[in-house]
Structure formats: structure tokens, C-alpha cells
VOFI-791669 format. One record per residue (C-alpha): residue in three letters; x, y, z. Coordinates in steps of 0.001 Angstrom, whole numbers, padded with zeros to 6 digits, always signed. Last residue first. Layout:
N
ALAXYZ
...
END
This chain:
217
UNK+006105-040060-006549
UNK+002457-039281-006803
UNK+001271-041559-004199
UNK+003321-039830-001679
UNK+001661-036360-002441
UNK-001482-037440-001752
UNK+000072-038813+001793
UNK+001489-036077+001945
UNK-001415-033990+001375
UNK-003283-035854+003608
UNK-001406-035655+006219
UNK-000676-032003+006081
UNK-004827-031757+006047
UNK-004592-033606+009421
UNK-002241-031592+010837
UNK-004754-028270+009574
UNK-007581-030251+011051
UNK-006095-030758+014660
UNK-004981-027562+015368
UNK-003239-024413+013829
UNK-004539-021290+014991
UNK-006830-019452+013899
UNK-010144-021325+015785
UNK-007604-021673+018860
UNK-006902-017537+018371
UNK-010859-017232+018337
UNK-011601-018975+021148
UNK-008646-017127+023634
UNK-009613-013391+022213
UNK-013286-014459+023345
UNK-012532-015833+026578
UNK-009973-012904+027515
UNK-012350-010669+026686
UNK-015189-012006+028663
UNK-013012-012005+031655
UNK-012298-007932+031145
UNK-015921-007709+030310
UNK-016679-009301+033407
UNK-014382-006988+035659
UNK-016205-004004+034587
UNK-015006-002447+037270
UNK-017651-003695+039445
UNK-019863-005919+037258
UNK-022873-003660+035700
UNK-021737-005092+031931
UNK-024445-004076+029295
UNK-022653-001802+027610
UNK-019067-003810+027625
UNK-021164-006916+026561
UNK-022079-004951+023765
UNK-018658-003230+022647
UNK-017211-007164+023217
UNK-019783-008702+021139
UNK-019026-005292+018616
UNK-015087-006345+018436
UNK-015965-010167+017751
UNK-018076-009039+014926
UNK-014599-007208+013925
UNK-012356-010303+014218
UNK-014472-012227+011978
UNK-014483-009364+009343
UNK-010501-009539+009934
UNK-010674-013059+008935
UNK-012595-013113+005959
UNK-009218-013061+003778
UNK-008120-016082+006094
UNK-010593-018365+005152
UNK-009273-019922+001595
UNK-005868-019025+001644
UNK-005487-021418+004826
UNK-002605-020333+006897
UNK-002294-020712+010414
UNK-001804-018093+012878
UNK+001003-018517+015585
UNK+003278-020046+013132
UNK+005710-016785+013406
UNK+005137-015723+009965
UNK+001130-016176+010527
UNK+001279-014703+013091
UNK+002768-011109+011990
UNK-000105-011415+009045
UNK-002553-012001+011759
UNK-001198-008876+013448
UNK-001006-006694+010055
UNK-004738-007875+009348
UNK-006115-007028+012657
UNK-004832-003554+012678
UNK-006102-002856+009079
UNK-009483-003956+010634
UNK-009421-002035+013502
UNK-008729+001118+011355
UNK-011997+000150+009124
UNK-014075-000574+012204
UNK-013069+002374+014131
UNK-014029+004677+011359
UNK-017159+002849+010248
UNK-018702+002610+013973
UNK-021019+005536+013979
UNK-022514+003309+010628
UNK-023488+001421+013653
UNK-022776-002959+012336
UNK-026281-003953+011748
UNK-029471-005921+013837
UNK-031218-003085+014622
UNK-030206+000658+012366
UNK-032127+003642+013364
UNK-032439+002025+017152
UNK-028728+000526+016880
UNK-027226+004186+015827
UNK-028913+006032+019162
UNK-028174+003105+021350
UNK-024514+003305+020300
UNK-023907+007235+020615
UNK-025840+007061+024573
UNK-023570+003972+025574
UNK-020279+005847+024313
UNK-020953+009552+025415
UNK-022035+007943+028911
UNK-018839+005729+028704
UNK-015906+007995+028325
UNK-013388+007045+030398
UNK-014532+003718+030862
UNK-014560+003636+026673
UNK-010403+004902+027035
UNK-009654+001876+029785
UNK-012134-000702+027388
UNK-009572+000524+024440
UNK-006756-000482+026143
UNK-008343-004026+027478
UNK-008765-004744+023631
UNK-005702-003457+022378
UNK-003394-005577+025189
UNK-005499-008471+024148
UNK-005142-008182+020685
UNK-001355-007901+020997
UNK-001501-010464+023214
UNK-003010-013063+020456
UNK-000850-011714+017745
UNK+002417-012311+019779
UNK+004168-009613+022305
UNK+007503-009200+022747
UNK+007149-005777+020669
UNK+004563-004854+022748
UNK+006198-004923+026669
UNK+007577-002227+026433
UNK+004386-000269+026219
UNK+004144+002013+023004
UNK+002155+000258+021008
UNK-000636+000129+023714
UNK-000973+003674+024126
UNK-001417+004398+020274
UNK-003586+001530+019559
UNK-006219+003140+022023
UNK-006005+006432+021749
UNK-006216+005221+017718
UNK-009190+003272+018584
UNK-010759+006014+020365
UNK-010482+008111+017788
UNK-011797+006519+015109
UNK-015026+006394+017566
UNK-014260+010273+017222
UNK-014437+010456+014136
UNK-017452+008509+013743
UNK-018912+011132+016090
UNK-018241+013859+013801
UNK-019703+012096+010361
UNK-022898+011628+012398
UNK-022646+015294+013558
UNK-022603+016278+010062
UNK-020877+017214+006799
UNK-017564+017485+009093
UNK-014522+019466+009088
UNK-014810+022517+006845
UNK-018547+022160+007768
UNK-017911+023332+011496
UNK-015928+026700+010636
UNK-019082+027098+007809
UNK-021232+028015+011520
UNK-018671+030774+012813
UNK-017477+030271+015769
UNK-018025+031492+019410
UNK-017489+028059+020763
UNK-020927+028064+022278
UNK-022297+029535+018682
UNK-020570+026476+016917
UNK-023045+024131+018876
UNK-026425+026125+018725
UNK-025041+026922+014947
UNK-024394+022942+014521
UNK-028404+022261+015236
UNK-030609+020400+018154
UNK-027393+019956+019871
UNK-026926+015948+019890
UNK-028616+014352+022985
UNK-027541+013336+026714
UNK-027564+017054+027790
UNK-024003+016984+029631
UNK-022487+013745+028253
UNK-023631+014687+024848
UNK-022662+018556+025000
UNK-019201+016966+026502
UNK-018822+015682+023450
UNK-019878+018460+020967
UNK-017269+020639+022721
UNK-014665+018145+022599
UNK-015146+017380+018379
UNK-015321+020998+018026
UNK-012103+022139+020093
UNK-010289+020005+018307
UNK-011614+020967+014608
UNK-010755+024263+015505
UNK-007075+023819+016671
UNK-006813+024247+020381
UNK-004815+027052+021856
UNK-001458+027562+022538
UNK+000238+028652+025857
UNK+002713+031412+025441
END
């Protein structure tokens, strides 16, 4: 016997393809719910509002997203700066998939709120974040990441401003395929991993230190 959606499934899909199909929010959750032949309360056990539903399902995409990555072969092999990579072009297959609901849920947050992070964006951006931090915690271990106690608490912020250049290139991008957000990734991901990374300040700190350290002795 084939078994149907849960509720709050069949919500969150329904109010999607209500976006993609009218390119606006239903004008209330009863015009929504009544589709579904709900009740209205069915929608508030879930969600306070439609805000509060599409930053579940931003969430959502980033879990699609980290979920079909992890499980590639390929990712346990795979360093911090791959890892990020192999998330980033992930989530850009998932946002293809669903880019009219994307473009039309960003432009709607960044005219009530110019210049700031979408609160749409709070889900993904506090799952991203946690993501971020276990990586750069896996490179630091391996000497992939450096470590400097006094900048590397701010990294995941860092990380996530670098997330929203990429969402904005990626909604402005008219390249076939989106082939230059793909190269824009790849860019971005390789700057930032040379700005982690150990390099010629952190050798000459060592030096320093030492030689610091020499004079002591």
C-alpha cells in the first residue's frame, strides 16, 4: 500500500510549486491549506508563517545538499578545501533544480532587507556554518588549515559571506549551464583556502617565536 506524505511534507511542496506557478506567496495559509484540503491550524503546527516555511526549506537545500555529497566515495578522501567544493557545486545542482522558487524567495528578502544576510537564509546559514567549522577543524588536524586562535573563531562567518557571493553570482549568472558560477566557485573556494592556510606569515611568525624563544634559553 503506497503511503502518503506527512503533512508538513506535503505543505512545504505545495507552497513551492504555488511560488514557481504564481511567482508570489498565497495571499493567506487558508487559500494554501484549502488546496491541500486541510485544515488551517494543520499549517500552524509546523510553521508561524510562510517566512518561517521558506527558511525551512533553504535548510533544506543545504541538507539535500550535504546529504548527497557525504555519501560519494570519493568524500572521505577528500580534504577541507574539496569538501567545500564538492558542497558548493552540490548545492548549485539542487538551486538549478529549483531556481525560479530560489531567485523569486531572495529578491523578495533583499528588497525588505538591502545590504543584509535574508533572514530566509537563517536555516541554511546556521547548518552551513556548523559544516564549515567541523571541516576547518578536520584541517586544521591534517595541516591543511592553519591555526591562529585569534582569527579562526570568525572563520565560519567568513565562509558564510563567501556562501551569499556565490548565491548572488549564481542569480545573476546567464552563462550556459551556469558554467561561470561553477568557475567562480572554484576561484573563491581556492582564495580563501590560501588566506587559511598556512603561508608566508604563519612561517614567519614560527621564526619569530623561535627566535624569541632562543633568546630566552
Amino acid at each position: 500500500m503506497e503511503t502518503q506524505p506527512d503533512p508538513k511534507a506535503r505543505i512545504k511542496q505545495a507552497y513551492l510549486d504555488y511560488v514557481l506557478r504564481k511567482g508570489t506567496p498565497p495571499a493567506t495559509v487558508f487559500k494554501l491549506t484549502q488546496k491541500l484540503d486541510l485544515p488551517e491550524q494543520e499549517f500552524y503546527r509546523y510553521y508561524a508563517s510562510f517566512e518561517v516555511l521558506e527558511r525551512d526549506l533553504w535548510a533544506d537545500f543545504g541538507r539535500q545538499a550535504y546529504d548527497t555529497a557525504s555519501k560519494e566515495p570519493v568524500w572521505a578522501g577528500y580534504g577541507a578545501r574539496e569538501k567545500l567544493l564538492g558542497f558548493y557545486y552540490t548545492l548549485l545542482e539542487v538551486l538549478k533544480r529549483n531556481r525560479s522558487f530560489a531567485l523569486n524567495s531572495l529578491r523578495r528578502s533583499l528588497h525588505r532587507m538591502p545590504g543584509l544576510t535574508p533572514r530566509v537564509l537563517d536555516g541554511l546559514r546556521q547548518e552551513f556554518e556548523e559544516f564549515v567549522t567541523e571541516i576547518l577543524r578536520a584541517g586544521r588536524q591534517s595541516g591543511e588549515v592553519a591555526t591562529r586562535p585569534l582569527l579562526q573563531n570568525s572563520y565560519p562567518r567568513f565562509f558564510w559571506q563567501q556562501l551569499l557571493f556565490v548565491l548572488g553570482f549564481f542569480a545573476r549568472d546567464e552563462s550556459v549551464n551556469f558554467e561561470r558560477t561553477d568557475a567562480a566557485v572554484e576561484k573563491a573556494v581556492t582564495l580563501s583556502f590560501d588566506l587559511v592556510g598556512r603561508n608566508t606569515l604563519d612561517s614567519a611568525t614560527d621564526f619569530v617565536r623561535f627566535l624569541v624563544q632562543s633568546r630566552r634559553m
